[in-house]
Biopython code that builds the backbone (N, CA, C, O; Angstrom):
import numpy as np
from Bio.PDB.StructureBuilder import StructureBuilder

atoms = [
    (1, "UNK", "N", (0.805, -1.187, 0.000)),
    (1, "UNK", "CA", (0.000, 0.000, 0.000)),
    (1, "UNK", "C", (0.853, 1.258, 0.000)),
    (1, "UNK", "O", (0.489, 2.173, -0.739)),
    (2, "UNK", "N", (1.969, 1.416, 0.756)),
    (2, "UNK", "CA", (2.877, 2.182, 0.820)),
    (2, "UNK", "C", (3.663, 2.744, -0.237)),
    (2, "UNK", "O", (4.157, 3.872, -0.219)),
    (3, "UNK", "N", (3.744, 1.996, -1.056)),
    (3, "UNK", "CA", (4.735, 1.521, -2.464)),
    (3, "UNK", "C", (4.475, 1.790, -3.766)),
    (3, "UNK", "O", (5.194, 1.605, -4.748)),
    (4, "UNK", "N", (2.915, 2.436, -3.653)),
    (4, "UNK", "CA", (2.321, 2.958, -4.604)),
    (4, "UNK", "C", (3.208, 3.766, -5.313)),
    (4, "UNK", "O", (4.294, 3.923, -4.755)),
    (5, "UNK", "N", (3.065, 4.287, -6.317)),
    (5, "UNK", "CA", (4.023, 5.705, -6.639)),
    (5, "UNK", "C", (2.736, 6.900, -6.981)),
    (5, "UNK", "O", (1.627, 6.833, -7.511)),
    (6, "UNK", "N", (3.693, 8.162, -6.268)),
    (6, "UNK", "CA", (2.825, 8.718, -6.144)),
    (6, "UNK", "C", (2.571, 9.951, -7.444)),
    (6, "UNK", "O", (3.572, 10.488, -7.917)),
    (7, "UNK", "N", (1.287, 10.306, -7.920)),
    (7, "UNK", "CA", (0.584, 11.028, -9.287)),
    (7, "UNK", "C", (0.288, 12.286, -8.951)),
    (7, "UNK", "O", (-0.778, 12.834, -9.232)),
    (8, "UNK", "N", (1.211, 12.793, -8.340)),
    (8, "UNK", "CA", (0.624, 14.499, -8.356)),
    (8, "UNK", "C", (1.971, 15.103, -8.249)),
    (8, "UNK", "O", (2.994, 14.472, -7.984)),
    (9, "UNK", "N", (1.881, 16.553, -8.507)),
    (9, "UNK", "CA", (3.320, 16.975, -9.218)),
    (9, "UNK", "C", (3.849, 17.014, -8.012)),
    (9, "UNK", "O", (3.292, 16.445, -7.073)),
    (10, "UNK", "N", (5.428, 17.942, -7.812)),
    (10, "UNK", "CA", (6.624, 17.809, -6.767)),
    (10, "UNK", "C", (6.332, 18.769, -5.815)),
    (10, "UNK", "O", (5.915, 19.808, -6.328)),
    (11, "UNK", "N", (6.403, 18.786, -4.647)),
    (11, "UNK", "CA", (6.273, 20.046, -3.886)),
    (11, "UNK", "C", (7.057, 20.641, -4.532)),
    (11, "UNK", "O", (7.496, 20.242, -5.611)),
    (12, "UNK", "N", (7.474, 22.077, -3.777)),
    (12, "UNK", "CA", (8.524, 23.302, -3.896)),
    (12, "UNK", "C", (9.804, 23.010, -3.815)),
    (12, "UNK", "O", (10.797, 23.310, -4.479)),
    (13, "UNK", "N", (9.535, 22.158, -2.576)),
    (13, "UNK", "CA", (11.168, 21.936, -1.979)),
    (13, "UNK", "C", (11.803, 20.913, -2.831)),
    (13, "UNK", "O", (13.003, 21.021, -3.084)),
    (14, "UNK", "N", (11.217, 20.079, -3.226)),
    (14, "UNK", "CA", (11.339, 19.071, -4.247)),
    (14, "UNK", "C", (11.808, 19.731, -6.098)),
    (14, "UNK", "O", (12.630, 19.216, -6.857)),
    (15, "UNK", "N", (11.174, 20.648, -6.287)),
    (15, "UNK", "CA", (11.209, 21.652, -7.388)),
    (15, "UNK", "C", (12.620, 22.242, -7.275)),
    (15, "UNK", "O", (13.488, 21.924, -8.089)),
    (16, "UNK", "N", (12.863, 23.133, -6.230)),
    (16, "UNK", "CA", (13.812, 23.756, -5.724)),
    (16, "UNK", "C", (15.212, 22.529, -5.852)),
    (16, "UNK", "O", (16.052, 22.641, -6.744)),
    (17, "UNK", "N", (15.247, 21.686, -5.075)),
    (17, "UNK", "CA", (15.874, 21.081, -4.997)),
    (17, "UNK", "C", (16.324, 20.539, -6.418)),
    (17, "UNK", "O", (17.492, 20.386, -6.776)),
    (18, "UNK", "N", (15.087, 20.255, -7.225)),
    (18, "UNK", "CA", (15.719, 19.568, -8.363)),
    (18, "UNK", "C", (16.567, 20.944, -9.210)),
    (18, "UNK", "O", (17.687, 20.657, -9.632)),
    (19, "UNK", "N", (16.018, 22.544, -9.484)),
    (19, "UNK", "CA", (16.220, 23.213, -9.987)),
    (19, "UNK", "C", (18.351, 23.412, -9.604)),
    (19, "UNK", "O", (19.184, 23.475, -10.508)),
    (20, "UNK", "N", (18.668, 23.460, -8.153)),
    (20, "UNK", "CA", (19.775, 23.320, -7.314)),
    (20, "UNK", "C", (20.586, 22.557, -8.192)),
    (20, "UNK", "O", (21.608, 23.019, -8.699)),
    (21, "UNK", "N", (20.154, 21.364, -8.399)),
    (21, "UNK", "CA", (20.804, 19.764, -8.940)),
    (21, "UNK", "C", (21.212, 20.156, -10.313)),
    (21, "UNK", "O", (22.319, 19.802, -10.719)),
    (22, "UNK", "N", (20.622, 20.677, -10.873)),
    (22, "UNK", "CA", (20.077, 20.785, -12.292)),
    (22, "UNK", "C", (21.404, 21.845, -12.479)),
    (22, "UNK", "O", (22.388, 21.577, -13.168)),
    (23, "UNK", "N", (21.222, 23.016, -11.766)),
    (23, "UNK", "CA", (22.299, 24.073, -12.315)),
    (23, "UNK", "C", (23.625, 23.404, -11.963)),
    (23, "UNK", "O", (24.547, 23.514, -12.771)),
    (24, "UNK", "N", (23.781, 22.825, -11.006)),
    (24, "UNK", "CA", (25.250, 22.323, -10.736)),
    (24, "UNK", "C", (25.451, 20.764, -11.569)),
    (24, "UNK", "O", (26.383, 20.067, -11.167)),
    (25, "UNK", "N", (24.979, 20.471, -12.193)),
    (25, "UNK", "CA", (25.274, 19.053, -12.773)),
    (25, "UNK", "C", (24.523, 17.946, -12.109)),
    (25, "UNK", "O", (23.799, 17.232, -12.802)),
    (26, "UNK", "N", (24.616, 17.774, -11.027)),
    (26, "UNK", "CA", (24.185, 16.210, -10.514)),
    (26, "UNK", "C", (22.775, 16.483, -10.178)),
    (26, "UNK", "O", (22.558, 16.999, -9.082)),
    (27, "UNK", "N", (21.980, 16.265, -10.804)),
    (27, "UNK", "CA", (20.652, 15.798, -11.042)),
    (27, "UNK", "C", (20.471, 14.174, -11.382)),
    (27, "UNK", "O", (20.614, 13.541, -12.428)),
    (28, "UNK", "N", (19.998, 13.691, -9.694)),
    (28, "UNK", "CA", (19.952, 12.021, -10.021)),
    (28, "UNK", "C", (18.598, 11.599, -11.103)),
    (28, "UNK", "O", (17.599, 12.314, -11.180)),
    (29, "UNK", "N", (18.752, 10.476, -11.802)),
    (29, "UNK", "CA", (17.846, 10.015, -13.347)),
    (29, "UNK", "C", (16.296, 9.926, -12.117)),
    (29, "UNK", "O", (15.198, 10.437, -12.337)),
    (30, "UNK", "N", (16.542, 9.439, -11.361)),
    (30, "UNK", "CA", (15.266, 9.271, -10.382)),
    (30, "UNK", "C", (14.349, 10.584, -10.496)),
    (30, "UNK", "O", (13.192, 10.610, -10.916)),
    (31, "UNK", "N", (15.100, 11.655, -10.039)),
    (31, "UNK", "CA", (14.319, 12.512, -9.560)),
    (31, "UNK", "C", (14.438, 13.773, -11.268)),
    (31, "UNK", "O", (14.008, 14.926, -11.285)),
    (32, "UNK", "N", (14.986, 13.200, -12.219)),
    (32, "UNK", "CA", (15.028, 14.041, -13.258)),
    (32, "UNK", "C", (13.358, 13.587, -13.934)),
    (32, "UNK", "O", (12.553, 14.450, -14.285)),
    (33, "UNK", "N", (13.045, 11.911, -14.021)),
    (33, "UNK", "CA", (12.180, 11.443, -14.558)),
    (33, "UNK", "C", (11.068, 12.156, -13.886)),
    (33, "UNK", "O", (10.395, 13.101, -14.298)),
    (34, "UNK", "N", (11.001, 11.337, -12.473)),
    (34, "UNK", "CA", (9.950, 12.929, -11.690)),
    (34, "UNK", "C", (9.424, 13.950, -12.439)),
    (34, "UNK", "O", (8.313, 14.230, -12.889)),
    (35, "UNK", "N", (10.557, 14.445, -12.451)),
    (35, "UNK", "CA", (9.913, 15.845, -13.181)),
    (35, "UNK", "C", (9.956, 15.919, -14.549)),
    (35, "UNK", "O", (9.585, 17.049, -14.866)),
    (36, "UNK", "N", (10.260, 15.188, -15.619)),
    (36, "UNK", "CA", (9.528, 15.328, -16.559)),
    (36, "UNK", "C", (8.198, 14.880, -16.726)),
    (36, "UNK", "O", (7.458, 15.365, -17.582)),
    (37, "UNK", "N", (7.825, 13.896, -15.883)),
    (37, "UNK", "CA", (6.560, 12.912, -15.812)),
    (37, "UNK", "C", (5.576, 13.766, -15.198)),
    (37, "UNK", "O", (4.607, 14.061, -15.898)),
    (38, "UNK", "N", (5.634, 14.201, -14.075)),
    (38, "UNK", "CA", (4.392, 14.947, -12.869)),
    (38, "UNK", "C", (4.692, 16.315, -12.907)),
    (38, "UNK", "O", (3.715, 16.981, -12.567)),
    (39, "UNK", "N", (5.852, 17.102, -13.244)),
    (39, "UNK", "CA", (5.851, 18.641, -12.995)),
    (39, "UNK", "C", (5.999, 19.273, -14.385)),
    (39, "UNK", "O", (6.345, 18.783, -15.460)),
    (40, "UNK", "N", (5.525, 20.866, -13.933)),
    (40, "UNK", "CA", (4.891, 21.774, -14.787)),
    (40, "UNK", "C", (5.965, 22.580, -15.332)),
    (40, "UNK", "O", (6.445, 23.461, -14.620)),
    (41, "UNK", "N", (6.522, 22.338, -16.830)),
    (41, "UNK", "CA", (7.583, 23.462, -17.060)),
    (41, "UNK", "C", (7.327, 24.572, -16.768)),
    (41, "UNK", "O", (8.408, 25.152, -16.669)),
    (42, "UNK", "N", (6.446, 25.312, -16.543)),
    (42, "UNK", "CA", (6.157, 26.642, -16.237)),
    (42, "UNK", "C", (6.872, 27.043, -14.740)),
    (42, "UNK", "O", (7.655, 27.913, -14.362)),
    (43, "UNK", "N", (6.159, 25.920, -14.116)),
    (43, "UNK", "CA", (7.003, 25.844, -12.812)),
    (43, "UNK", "C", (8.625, 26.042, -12.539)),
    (43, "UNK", "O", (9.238, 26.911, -11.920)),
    (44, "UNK", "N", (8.904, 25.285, -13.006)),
    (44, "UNK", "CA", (10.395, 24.984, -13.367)),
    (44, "UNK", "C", (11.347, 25.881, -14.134)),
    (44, "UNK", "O", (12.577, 25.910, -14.085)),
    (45, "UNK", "N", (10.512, 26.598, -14.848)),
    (45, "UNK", "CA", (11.302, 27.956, -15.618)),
    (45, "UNK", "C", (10.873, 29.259, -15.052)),
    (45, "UNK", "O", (11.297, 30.280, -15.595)),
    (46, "UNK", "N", (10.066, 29.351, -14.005)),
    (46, "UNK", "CA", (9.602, 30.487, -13.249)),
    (46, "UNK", "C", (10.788, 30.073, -11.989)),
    (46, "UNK", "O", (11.677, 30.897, -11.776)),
    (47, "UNK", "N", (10.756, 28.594, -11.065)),
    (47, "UNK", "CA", (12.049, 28.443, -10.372)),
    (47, "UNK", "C", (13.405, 29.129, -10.483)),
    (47, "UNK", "O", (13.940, 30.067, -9.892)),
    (48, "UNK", "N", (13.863, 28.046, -11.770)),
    (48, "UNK", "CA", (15.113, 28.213, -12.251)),
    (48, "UNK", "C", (15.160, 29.932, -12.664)),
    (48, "UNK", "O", (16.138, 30.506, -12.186)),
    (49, "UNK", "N", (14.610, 30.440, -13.147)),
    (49, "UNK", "CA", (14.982, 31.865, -13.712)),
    (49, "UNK", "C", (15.247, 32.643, -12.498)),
    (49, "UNK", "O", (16.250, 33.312, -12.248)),
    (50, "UNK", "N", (14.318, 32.479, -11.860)),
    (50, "UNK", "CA", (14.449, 33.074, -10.084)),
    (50, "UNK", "C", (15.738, 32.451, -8.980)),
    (50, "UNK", "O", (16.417, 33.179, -8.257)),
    (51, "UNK", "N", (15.839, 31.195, -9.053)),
    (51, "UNK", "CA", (17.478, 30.795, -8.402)),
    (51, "UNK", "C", (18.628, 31.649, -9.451)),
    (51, "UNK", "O", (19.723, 31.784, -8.906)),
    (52, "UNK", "N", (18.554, 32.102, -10.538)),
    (52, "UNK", "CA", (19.154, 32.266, -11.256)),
    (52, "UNK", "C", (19.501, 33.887, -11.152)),
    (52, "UNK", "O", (20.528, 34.364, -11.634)),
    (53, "UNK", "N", (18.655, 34.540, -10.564)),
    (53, "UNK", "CA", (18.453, 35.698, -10.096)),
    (53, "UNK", "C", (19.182, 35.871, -9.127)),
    (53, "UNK", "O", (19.830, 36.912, -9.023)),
    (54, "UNK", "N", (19.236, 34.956, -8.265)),
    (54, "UNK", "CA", (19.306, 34.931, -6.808)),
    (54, "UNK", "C", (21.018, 34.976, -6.869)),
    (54, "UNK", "O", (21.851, 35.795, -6.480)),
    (55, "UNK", "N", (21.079, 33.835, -7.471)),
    (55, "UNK", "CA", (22.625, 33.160, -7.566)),
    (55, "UNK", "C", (23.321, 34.547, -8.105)),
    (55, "UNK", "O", (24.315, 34.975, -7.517)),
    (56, "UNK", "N", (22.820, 35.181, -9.145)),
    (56, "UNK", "CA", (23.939, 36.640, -9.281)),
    (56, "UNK", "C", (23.810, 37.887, -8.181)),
    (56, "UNK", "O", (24.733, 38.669, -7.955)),
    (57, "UNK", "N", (22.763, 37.927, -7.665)),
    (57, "UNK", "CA", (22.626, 38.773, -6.807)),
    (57, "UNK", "C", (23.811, 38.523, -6.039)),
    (57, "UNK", "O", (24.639, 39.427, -5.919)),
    (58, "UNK", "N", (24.012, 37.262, -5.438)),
    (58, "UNK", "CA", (24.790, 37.154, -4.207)),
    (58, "UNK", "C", (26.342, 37.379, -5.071)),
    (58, "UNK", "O", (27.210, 38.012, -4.469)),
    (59, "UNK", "N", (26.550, 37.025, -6.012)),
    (59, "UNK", "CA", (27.294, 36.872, -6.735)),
    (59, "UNK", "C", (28.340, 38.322, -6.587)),
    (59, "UNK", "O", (29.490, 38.484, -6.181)),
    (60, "UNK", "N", (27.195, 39.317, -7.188)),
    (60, "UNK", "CA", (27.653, 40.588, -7.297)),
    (60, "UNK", "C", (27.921, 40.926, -5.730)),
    (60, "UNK", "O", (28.999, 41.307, -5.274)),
    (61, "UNK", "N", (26.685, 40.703, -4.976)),
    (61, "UNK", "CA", (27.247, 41.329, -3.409)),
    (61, "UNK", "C", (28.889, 40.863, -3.111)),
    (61, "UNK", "O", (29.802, 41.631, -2.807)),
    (62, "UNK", "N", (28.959, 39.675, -3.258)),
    (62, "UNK", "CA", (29.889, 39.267, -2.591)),
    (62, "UNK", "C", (31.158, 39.962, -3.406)),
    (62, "UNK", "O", (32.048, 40.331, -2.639)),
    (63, "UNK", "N", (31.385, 40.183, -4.654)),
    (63, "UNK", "CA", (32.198, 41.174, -5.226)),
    (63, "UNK", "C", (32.759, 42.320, -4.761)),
    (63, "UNK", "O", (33.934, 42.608, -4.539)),
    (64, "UNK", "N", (31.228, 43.247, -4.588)),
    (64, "UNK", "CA", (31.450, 44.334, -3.950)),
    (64, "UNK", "C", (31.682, 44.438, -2.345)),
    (64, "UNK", "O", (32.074, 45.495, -1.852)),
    (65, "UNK", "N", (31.457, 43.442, -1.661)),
    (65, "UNK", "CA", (32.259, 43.031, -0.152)),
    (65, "UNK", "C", (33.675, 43.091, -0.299)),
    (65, "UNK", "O", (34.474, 43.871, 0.219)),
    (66, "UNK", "N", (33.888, 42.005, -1.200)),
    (66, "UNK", "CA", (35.413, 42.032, -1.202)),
    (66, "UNK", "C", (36.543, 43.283, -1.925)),
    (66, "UNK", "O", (37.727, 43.560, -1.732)),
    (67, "UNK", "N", (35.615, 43.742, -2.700)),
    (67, "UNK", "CA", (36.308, 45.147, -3.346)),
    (67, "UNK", "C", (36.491, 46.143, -2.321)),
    (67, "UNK", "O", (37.457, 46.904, -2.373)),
    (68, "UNK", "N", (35.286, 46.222, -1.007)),
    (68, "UNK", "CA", (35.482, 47.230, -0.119)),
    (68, "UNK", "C", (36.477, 46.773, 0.739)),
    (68, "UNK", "O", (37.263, 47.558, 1.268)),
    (69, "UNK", "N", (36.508, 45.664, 0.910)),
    (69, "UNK", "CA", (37.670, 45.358, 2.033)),
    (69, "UNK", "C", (38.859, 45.550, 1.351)),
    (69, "UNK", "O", (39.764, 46.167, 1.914)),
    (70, "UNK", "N", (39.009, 45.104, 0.182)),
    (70, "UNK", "CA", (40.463, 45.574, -0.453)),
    (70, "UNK", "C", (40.574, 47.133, -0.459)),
    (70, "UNK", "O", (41.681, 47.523, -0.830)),
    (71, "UNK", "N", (39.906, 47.864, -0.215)),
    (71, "UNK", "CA", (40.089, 49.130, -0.302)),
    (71, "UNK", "C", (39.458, 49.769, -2.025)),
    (71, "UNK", "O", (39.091, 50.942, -2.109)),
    (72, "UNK", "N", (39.429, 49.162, -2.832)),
    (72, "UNK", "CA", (39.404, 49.863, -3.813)),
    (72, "UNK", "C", (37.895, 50.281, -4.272)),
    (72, "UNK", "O", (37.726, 50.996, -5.260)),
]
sb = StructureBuilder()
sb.init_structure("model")
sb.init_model(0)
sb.init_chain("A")
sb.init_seg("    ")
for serial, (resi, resn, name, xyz) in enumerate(atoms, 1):
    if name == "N":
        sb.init_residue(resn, " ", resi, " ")
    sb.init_atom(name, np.array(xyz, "f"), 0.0, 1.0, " ", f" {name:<3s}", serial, name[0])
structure = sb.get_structure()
């Protein structure tokens, strides 16, 4: 009963997580099939564009941290 597999799309964290996997390479075949099977590209390209956001934001902060501490 347990063992069923389950038919409704991925939570967030599950989304998130795969989006994580996905930009860095290791995205396991398990959880790639997942989401081509049960989740919503819309989802997934509204995610990813937004981690993608995120990831330069910090990107740039952390630039300009280290530029101020160098002085320049």
């Amino acid at each position: 009963m347990g063992d069923e597999p389950r038919e409704k799309t991925p939570t967030f964290w599950q989304m998130l997580h795969s989006v994580v996997a996905a930009a860095f390479g290791v995205q396991s075949g398990k959880n790639r099939e997942r989401d081509f099977t049960h989740g919503k590209p819309s989802h997934f390209l509204l995610l990813g564009l937004l981690f993608t956001l995120v990831f330069i934001a910090v990107l740039f902060g952390l630039v300009k941290l280290i530029l101020h501490f160098a002085g320049v």
